[in-house]
N, C-alpha and C positions, 0 to 999 in steps of 0.2 A: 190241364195240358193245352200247348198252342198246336197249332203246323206254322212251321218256317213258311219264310213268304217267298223265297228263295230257294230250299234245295227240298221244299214240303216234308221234312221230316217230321218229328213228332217231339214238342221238348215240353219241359218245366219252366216258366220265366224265372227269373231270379228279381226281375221289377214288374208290375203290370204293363207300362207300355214297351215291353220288347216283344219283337214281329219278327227277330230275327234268331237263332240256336245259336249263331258262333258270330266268333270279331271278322271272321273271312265271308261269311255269308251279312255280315251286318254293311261291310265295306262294300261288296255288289250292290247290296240295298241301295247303298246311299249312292252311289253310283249312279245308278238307274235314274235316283229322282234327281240328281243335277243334273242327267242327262236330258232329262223331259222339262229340265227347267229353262237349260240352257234352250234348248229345240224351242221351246216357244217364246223365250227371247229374240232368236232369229229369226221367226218368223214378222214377229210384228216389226223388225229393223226393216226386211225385205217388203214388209206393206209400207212403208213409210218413206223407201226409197223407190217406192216406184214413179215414170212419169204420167203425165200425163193419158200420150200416146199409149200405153200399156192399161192403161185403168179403161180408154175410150175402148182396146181391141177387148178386156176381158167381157164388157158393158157390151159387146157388139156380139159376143159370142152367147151371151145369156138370153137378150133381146131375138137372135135369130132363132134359138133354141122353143122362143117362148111361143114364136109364129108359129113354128113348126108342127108346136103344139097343140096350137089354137086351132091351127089348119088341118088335123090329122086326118081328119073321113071327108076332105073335102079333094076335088083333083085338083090338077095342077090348073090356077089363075088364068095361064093362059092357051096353052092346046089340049086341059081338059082331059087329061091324060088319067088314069089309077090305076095304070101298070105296076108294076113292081119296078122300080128305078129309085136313083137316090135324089132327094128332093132339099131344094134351097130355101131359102129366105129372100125370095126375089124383089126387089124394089123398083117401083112404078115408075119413080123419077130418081136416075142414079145417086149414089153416096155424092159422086165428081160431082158430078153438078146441082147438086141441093144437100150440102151439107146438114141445114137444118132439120131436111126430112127424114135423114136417117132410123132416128128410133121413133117414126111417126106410125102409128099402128094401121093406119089408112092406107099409106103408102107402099104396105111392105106384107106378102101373101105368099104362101104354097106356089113353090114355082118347080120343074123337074130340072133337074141340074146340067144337062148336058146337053138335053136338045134347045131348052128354050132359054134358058139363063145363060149358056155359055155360050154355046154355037149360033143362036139367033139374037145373040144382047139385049136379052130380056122381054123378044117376039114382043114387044111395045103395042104395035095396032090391038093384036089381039088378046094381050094384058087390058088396055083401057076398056076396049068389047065388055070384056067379061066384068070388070072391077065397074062398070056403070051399074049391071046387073046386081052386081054385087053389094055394095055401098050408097049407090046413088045419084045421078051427074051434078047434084048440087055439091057434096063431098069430093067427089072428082076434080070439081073446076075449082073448087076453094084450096084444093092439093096443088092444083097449074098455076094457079095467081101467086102461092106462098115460095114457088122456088127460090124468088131471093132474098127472102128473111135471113139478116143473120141468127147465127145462134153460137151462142159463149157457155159453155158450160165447165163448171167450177169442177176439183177432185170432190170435193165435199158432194155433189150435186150428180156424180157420176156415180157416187157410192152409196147412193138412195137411191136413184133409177136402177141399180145391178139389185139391191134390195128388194124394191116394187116388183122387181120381173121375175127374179126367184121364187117370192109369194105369188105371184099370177100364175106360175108352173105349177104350184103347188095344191094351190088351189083346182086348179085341172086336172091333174090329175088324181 
């Protein structure tokens, strides 16, 4: 005796590989698995059509996820804050203006979201203050000298950094 994979009844096969009691519960079956076949045909069409910009914002949400991380029992970079408040991914030298620094791990720390990353545009003096302490002033000024590097980065190459940083999360926790 089986159980239906569908309506879990209880039957006899009449072949060994039937999974299913009836031709109506066999039809759902098959149903099911076109439909989980189809569902992940579309997804990889929709991985495939994505642009660039979309790969860089999924990469930028992972990346900020991973500071976040990194930074959890630490205050906030720059007024030092460990209140209970919700907390950024704050960057030393903006995205605007140093594209390259963006996913630089140097550049980018535990910031509190409202007071210093929004309202104070990222309280700068007191971000470097702390980030010397922090990293080092030889690190620091090697972060000031690189602002205008470019940087070109491929899909290929965006889709190993979202990789790397997944496992960095993972690894954390």
């Amino acid at each position: 005796m089986k159980t239906c994979k569908i309506c879990l009844n209880q039957f006899e096969p009449v072949r060994a590989l039937m999974v299913t009691c009836s031709y109506s519960c066999a039809l759902a079956y098959s149903r099911g698995k076109i439909a989980k076949v189809v569902k992940a045909e579309n997804k990889v069409k929709k991985e495939k059509m994505k642009t660039k910009s979309q790969h860089l914002k999924e990469l930028q949400t992972i990346f900020n996820k991973y500071i976040r991380t990194r930074d959890f029992q630490e205050p906030c970079i720059s007024c030092r804050t460990i209140s209970n408040v919700k907390y950024d991914a704050g960057h030393y030298i903006a995205v605007s203006e140093s594209p390259a620094l963006r996913f630089n791990e140097d550049n980018c720390h535990k910031q509190c979201s409202n007071y210093c990353n929004v309202n104070k545009s990222g309280n700068y003096h007191a971000y470097r203050f702390h980030l010397i302490d922090k990293i080092g002033v030889e690190r620091v000024e090697a972060l000031e000298s690189s602002r205008h590097i470019p940087i070109h980065l491929s899909i290929p190459e965006i889709d190993e950094l979202k990789t790397v940083y997944k496992q960095k999360i993972k690894d954390l926790l």
